[in-house]
C-alpha positions in Angstrom: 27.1 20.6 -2.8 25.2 18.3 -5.5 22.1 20.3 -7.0 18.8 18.9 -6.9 16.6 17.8 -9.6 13.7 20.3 -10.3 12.1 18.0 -13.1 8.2 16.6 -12.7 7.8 13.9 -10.8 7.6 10.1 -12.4 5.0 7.7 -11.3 7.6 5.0 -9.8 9.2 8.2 -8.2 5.5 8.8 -6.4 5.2 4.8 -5.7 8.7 4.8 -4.0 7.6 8.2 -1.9 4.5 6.1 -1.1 6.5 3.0 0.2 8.5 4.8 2.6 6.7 7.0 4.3 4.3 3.8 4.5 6.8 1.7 5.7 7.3 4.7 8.4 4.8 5.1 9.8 4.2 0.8 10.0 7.1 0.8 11.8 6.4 4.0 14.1 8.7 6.3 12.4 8.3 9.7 11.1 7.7 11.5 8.0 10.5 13.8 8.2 12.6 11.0 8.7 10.9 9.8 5.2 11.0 12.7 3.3 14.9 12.3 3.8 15.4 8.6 3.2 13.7 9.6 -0.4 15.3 12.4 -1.2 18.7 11.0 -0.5 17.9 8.4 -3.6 16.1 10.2 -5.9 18.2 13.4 -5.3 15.9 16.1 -4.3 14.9 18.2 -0.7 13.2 16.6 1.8 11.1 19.3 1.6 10.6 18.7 -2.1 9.5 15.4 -1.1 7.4 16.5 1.9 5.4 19.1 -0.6 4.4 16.0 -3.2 3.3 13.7 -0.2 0.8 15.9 1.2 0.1 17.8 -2.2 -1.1 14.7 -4.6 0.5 11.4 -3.4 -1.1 11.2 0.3 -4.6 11.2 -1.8 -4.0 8.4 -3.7 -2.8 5.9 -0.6 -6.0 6.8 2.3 -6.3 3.3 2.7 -2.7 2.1 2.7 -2.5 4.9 5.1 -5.1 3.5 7.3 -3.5 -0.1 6.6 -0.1 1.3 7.9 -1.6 2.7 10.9 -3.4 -0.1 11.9 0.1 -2.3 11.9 1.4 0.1 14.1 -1.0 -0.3 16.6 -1.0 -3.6 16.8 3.0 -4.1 16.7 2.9 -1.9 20.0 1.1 -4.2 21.2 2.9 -7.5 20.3 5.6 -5.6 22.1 3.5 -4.1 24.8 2.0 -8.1 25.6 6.7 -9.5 25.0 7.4 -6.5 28.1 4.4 -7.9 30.0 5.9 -11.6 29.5 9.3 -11.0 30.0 8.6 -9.3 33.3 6.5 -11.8 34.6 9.3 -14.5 33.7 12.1 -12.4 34.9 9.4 -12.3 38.5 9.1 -15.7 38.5 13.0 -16.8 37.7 13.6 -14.2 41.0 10.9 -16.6 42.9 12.4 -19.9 41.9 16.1 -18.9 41.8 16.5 -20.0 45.8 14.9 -23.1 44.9 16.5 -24.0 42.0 19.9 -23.4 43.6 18.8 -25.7 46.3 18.4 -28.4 43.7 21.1 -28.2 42.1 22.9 -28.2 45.3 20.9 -31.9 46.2 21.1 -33.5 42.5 21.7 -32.7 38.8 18.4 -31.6 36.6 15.9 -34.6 35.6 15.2 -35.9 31.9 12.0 -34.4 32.2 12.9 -30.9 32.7 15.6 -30.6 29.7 13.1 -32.6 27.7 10.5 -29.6 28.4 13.1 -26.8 28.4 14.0 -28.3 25.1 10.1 -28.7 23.7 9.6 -24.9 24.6 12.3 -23.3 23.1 11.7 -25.1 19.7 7.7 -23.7 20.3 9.0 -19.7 20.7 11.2 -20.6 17.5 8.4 -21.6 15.8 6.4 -18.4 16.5 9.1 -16.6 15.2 9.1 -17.6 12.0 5.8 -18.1 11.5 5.4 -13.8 12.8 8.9 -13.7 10.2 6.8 -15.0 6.8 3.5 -13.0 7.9 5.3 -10.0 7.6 7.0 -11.0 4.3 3.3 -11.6 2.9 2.1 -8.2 4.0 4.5 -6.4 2.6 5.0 -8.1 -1.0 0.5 -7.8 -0.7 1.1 -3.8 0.1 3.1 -3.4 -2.7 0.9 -5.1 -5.2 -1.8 -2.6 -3.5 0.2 0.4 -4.5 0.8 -0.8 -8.4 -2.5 -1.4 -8.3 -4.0 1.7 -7.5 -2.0 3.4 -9.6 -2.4 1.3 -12.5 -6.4 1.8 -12.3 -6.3 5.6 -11.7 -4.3 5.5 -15.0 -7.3 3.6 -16.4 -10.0 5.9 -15.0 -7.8 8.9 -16.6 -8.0 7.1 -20.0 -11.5 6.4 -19.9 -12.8 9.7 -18.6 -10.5 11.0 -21.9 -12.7 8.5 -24.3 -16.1 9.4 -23.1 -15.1 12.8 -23.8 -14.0 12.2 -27.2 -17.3 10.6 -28.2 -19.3 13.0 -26.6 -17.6 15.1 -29.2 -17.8 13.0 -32.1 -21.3 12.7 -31.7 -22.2 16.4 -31.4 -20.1 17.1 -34.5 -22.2 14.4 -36.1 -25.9 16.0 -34.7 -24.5 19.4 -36.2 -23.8 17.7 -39.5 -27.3 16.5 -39.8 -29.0 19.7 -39.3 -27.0 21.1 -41.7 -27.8 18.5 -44.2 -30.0 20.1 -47.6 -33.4 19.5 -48.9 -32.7 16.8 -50.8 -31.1 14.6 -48.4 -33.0 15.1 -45.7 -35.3 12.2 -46.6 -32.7 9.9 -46.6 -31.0 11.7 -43.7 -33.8 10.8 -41.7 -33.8 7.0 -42.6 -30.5 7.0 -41.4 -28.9 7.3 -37.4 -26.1 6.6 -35.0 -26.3 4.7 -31.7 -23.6 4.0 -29.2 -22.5 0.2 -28.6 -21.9 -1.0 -25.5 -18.5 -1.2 -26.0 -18.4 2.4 -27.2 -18.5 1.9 -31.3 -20.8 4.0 -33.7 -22.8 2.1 -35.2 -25.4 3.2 -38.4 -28.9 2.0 -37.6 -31.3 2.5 -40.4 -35.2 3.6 -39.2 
C-alpha cells in the first residue's frame, strides 16, 4: 500500500482542491466524491483532503462557491425544460404517427417538409455549440477567478507585513529622539520624519 504524503500543503495543491470540488458541485456531484479524485493525484487521504477544504480552502472560494451552485441550478433546469420537450415531441410524434403512415401510404414526402426537417436540425446544432463554447468561457473565467484570489490574498499578506514593519521603524525612531542629549535637542527639534504616500521616510525640516 503507497504511503501518503504528510507535508504542508502548496498553494497550487489548495487551487487544484478548489477546482474539483468546484467543478463537483457545478456538475451536481459530491464532495466525497472530490476529496477522492484529489487525493488519488496528489497522493494523500480523502480525508486529508476533506480536512483542508473545510479547514482553510472553503474560506477563500465563498463566491466561487455560490458561482458553482448557482450553475447547478440552472443546468437542472436546462435539463428539466430538454425532459419537458422531449416528452411533448415524443406526445406529438404518438399523435401524428397514424397520419403520417397514411401519407406515406398515398405519396412520398414533399420538398417542403425535408427542406424544413433539414432547416431545424441545422438550428438545434447550432444551439449546441453555441451552449458548447459558453461553457468553455466559464470555466477558463473561473479559473482565472481562483489565481486571482489567491494572488491578491498573497498581496494583502505582504502588505499587512510592511505596515507592520514601519510601524516599527517609526517607534524605534520616536524612542531615539527622546533619548537624544542636551545639546542636540535643538537641532533635534528642527528636524522630523513623515510617511509618503507610497510608504518612504522622508526628513522634513521645521
Amino acid at each position: 500500500m503507497p504511503l501518503t504524503r504528510q507535508d504542508a500543503w502548496s498553494q497550487d495543491e489548495d487551487l487544484l482542491l478548489a477546482e474539483v470540488v468546484l467543478r463537483n458541485i457545478r456538475e451536481g456531484g459530491t464532495q466525497l466524491k472530490a476529496f477522492e479524485e484529489v487525493g488519488k493525484q496528489l497522493s494523500r487521504t480523502a480525508a486529508a483532503c476533506g480536512f483542508r477544504w473545510n479547514s482553510y480552502v472553503r474560506k477563500q472560494y465563498k463566491s466561487g462557491i455560490e458561482l458553482a451552485k448557482k450553475q447547478r441550478k440552472e443546468a437542472k433546469k436546462q435539463v428539466k425544460a430538454q425532459e419537458v420537450t422531449e416528452e411533448a415531441q415524443a406526445a406529438a410524434s404518438e399523435t401524428l404517427s397514424p397520419v403520417h403512415e397514411k401519407q406515406e401510404k398515398q405519396s412520398n414526402l414533399s420538398i417542403e417538409a425535408v427542406k424544413q426537417y433539414l432547416d431545424d436540425l441545422y438550428e438545434k446544432a447550432g444551439v449546441l455549440n453555441s451552449q458548447g463554447d459558453q461553457k468553455e468561457k466559464i470555466r477558463g473565467l473561473e479559473k482565472q477567478i481562483y489565481y486571482l484570489s489567491a494572488e491578491n490574498e498573497k498581496l494583502e499578506t505582504k502588505l499587512r507585513s510592511m505596515e507592520e514593519d514601519y510601524r516599527a521603524l517609526i517607534d524605534i525612531m520616536e524612542r531615539a529622539k527622546k533619548r537624544v542629549g542636551p545639546k542636540d535637542e535643538e537641532k533635534q527639534q528642527k528636524m522630523n520624519f513623515q510617511v509618503e504616500g507610497k510608504g518612504n521616510l522622508e526628513k522634513v525640516e521645521k
